[in-house]
N, C-alpha and C positions, 0 to 999 in steps of 0.2 A: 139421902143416900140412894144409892142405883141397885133398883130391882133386878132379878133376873129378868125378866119379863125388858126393862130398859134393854139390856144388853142385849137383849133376842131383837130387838127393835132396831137397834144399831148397829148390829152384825148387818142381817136384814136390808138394811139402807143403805149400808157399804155396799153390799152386793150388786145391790139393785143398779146405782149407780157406780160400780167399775172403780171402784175406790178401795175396796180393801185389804190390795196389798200396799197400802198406805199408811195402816193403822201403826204401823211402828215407828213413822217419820215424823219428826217435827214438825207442825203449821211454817213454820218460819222459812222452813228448806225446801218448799214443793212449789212448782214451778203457778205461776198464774192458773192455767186449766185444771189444776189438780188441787188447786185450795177453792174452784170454783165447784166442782165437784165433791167433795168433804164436805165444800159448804151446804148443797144442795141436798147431799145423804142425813146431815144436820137436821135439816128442816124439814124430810121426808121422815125420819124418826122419831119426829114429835110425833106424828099421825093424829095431824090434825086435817080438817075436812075442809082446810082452808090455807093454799100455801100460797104468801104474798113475795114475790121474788124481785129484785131492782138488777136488773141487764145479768140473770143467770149464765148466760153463755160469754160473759168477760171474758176477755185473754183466753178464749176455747178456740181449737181449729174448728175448720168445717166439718169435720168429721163428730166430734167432738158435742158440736153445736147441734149435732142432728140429731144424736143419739140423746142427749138431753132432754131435747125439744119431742123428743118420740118417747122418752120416759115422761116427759110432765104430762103430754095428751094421752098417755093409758094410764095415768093419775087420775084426770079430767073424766078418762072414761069411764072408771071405777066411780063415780059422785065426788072425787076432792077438786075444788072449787081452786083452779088456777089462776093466778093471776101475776103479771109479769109486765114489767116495766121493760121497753127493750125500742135501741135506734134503729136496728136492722129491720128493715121492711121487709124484709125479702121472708127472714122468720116468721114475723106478722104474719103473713100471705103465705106459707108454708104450712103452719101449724094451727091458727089463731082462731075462733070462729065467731070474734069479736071484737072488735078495735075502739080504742078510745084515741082520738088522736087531742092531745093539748096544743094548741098554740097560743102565746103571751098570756098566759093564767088561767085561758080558756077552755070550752070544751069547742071545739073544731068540726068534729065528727065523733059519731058513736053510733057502729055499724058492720056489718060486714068487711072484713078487710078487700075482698077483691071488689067491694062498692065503692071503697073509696078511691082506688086508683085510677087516674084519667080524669078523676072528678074534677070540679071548678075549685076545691077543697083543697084536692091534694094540688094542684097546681099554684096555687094564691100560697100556703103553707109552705110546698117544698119549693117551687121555683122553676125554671125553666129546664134546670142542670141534670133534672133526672126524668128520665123518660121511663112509660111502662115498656115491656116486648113479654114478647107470647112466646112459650114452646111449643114443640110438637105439639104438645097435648091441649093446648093452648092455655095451659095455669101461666098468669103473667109473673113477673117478676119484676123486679127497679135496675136499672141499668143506670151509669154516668153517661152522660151526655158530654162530649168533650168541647170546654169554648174555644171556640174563634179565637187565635191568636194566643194560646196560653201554652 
């Protein structure tokens, strides 16, 4: 049965992540970014010191994705041990301050995410098709590289 203390937990979670005028809808009826969200208030209301997540910002805008990714690093900042299975490199290299990179079963790389871009890693791994570019500030990012004739 659910403590109050749960519920204080849950409330809590909702808020945290922008989910709580949800609580009245069906899982079934909310939109991709909004059951990825639930999801993630879910698992921030266990308050556990270890939250394991597989591509959290699914079906999230870019907005969305940020705000997430800025709620799990003041998680991280608190001591809760994040970790996050995720394609987007760009997040990687936004948020991350540790990358595992797998390729065919393997470990790849395990390092710094802006170590590994440019590397002979990230290039044997990702392929020719994507390229680093720098901003202003010079934090890199992944850009598509467009082929020849496609």
């Amino acid at each position: 049965s659910e403590s109050p203390e749960d519920h204080e937990a849950i409330d809590s979670a909702m808020e945290e992540c922008g989910c709580a005028h949800l609580a009245s809808r069906r899982f079934g009826e909310l939109s991709g970014g909004e059951r990825q969200r639930v999801l993630l208030a879910a698992a921030i209301a266990q308050r556990t010191p270890v939250l394991a997540l597989d591509e959290p910002a699914a079906h999230a805008d870019y907005p969305l994705q940020s705000r997430m990714f800025g709620l799990l690093e003041k998680k991280a900042k608190s001591g809760v041990l994040c970790i996050a299975a995720v394609h987007d490199l760009n997040l990687a290299l936004a948020y991350a301050t540790r990358a595992l990179l797998l390729d065919r079963g393997g470990i790849a790389f395990d390092g710094a995410p802006r170590e590994l871009v440019g590397s002979p890693v990230f290039e044997r791994v990702f392929g020719a098709d994507l390229r680093v570019v720098r901003d202003a500030d010079g934090s890199p990012f992944i850009a598509y590289r467009r082929r020849q004739g496609a």
